[in-house]
N, C-alpha and C positions, 0 to 999 in steps of 0.2 A: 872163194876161199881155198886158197893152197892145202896139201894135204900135210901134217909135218912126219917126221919119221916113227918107227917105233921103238921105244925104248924096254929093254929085259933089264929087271936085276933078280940075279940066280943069287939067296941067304940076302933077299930083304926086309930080314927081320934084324940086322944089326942097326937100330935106333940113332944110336948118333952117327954112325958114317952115312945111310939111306936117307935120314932128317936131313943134313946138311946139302947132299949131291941133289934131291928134290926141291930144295930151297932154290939152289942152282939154277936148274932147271924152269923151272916156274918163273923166273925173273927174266930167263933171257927168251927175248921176242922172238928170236929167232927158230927154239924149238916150241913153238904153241902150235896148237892142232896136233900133236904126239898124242899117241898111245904110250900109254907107260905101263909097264905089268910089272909087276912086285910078286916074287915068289919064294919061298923058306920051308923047308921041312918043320919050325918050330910054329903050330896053327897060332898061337898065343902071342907072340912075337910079332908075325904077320900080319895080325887082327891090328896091333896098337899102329904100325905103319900108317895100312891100308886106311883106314882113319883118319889119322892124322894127314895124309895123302888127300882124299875126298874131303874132308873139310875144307883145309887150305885152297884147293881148286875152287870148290863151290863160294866160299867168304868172297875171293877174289874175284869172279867171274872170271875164270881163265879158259881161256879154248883147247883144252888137257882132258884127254880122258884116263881116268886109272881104273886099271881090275887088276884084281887080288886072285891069283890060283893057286889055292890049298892042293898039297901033293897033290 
């Protein structure tokens, strides 16, 4: 298994631009096996991502890992 890249978002707590670009993400084969780390100074905003993030991986079985780092 290839290893895939690692992906930062610096304020992934904006919901619909993070939602949409993760959807992205997730769908193309070509970035599976990434890291993806999601980070926002708003902890509240991050939570509902990170989530939505970790769910959609796990539903799907994708080879995606995501962490959430709180300031």
């Amino acid at each position: 298994m290839r290893k895939g890249p690692k992906i930062a978002f610096i304020g992934a707590g904006s919901a619909r631009w993070t939602s949409r670009i993760l959807i992205d993400i997730f769908l193309n084969r070509d970035l599976h096996n990434s890291e993806i780390w999601l980070m926002d100074i708003n902890d509240y905003r991050l939570g509902i991502i990170g989530i939505f993030a970790k769910r959609y991986v796990g539903e799907l079985y994708l080879p995606i890992k995501v962490f959430v780092a709180k300031r």
